[in-house]
C-alpha positions as CSV (number, residue, x, y, z in Angstrom):
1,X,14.3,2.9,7.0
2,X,11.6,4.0,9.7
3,X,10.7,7.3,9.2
4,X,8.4,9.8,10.9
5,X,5.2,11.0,8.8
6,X,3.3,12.8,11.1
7,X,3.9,13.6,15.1
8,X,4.5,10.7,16.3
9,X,3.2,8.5,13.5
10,X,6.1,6.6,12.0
11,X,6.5,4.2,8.9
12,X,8.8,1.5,9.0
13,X,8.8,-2.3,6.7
14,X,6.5,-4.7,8.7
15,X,7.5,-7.9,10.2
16,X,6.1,-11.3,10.9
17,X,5.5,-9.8,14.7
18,X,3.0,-7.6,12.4
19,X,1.1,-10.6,10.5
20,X,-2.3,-10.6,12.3
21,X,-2.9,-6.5,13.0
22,X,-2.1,-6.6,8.8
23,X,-4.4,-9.2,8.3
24,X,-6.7,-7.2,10.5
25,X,-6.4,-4.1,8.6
26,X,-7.0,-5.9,5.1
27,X,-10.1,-7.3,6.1
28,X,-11.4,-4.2,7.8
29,X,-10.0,-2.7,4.1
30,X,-11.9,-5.2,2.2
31,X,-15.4,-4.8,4.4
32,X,-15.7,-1.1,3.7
33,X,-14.0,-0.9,0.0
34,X,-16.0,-3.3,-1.7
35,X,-18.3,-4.6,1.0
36,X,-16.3,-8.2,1.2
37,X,-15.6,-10.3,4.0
38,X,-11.9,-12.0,3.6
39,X,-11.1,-15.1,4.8
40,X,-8.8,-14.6,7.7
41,X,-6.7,-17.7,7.2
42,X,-6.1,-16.9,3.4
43,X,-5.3,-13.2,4.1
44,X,-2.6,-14.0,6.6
45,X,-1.1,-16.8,4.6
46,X,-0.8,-13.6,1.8
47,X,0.6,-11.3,3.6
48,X,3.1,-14.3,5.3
49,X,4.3,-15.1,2.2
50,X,5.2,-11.2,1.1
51,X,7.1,-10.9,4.3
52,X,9.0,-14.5,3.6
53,X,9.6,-13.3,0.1
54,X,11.2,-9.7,-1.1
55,X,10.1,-10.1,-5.2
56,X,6.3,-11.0,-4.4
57,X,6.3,-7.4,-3.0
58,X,6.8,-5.7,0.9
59,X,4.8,-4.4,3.5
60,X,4.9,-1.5,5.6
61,X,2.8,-0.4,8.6
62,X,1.9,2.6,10.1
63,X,3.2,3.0,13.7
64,X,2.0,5.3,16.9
65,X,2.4,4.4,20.4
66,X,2.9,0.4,19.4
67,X,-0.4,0.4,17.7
68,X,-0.4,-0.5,13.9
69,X,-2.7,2.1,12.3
70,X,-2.4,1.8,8.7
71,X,-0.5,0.1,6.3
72,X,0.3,-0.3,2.3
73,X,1.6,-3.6,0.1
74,X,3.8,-2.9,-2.6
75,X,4.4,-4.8,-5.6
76,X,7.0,-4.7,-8.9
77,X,6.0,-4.8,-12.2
78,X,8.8,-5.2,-14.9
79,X,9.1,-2.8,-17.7
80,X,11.3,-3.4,-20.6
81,X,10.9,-0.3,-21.8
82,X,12.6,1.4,-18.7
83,X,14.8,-1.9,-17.9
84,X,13.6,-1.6,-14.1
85,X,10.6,-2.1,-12.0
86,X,8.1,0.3,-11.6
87,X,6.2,0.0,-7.8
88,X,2.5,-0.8,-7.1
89,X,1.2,0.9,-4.4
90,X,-1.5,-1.8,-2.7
91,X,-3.8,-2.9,-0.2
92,X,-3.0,0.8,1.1
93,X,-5.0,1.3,4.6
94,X,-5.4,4.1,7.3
95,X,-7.9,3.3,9.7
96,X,-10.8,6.1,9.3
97,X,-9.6,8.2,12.9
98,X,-6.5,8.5,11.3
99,X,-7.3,10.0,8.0
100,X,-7.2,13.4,6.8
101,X,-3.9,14.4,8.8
102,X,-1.2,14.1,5.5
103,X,-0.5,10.6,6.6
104,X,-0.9,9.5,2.9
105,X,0.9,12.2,1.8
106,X,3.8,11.0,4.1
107,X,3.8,7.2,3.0
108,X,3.8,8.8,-0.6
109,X,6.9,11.0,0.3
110,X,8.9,7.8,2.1
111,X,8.4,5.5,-1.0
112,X,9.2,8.3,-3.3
113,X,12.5,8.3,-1.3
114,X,13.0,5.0,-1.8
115,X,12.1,5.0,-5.7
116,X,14.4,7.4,-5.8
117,X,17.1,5.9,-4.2
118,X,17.3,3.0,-6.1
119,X,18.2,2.9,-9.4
120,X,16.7,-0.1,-10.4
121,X,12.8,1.0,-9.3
122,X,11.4,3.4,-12.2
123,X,8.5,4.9,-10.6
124,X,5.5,4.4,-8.9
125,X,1.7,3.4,-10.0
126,X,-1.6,2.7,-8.1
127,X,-4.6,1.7,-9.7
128,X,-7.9,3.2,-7.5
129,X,-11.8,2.4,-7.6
130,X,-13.2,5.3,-10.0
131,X,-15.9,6.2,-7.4
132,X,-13.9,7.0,-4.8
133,X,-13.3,10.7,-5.3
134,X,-11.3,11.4,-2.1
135,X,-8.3,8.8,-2.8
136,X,-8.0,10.2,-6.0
137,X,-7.8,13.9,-5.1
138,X,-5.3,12.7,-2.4
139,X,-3.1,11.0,-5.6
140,X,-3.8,14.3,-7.4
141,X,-2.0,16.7,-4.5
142,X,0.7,14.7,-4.6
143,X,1.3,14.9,-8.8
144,X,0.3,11.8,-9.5
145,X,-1.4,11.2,-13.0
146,X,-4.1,9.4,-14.2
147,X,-4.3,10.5,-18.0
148,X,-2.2,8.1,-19.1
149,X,-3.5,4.9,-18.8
150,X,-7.1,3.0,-17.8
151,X,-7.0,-0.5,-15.9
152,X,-9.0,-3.7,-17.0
153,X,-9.1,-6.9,-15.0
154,X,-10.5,-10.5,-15.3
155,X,-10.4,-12.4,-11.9
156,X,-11.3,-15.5,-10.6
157,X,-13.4,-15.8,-7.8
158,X,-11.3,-16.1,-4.8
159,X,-13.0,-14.9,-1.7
């Protein structure tokens, strides 16, 4: 479902045509997030094997004039207690000359759509570093809630 967010800014579900401006975008994600240098090789191999395979998750990019300028990863959690899956919002990217112009407020809007289209997706989370106060106003103006719940994580080292 491609739609338009902004001018002539459109969403639409990536393809394998899309694998290396992703991978791009992750990296550059990575390097100003949490100052990390991904291993290109590894990242596109990821995102390959999302775009071969519809339950690890899907991707989506952000489209003008040909040019991929953003783009978000969603994954599925199962909940029993709602008998569905409830959406992860991830790896979600807008390169910086983008931002600020409601273009996360339209990706929010499309996969709302989409939630609520399907009867077997339940909602929609994200999970967002604590000292990055401009994401999380941008999840506030859009009703999203964080008083619910607080995220812990144990990882292996992988990068």
């Amino acid at each position: 479902m491609i739609k338009v967010l902004h001018q002539d800014i459109m969403i639409d579900e990536a393809t394998d045509l899309d694998i290396l401006e992703l991978a791009d975008l992750q990296e550059k994600m990575a390097l100003e997030t949490e100052n990390v240098t991904l291993h290109p090789d590894i990242v596109e191999q990821g995102i390959t094997a999302v775009l071969q395979d519809h339950h690890k998750g899907r991707y989506y990019k952000m489209v003008q004039k040909g040019k991929v300028i953003g783009c978000m990863l969603t994954t599925y959690e199962w909940s029993d207690w709602r008998n569905g899956a409830v959406v992860w919002i991830q790896s979600l990217y807008i390169l910086p000359a983008y931002r600020r112009q409601g273009l996360f407020t339209g990706v929010y809007q499309y996969l709302r759509e989409l939630v609520q289209k399907n009867p077997d997706l339940k909602g929609i989370r994200l999970y967002v570093d604590k000292s990055n106060k401009t994401a999380i106003e941008a999840y506030k103006s859009v009703d999203m809630s964080n008083e619910h719940y607080e995220m812990f994580e144990w990882m292996k080292s992988a990068i």
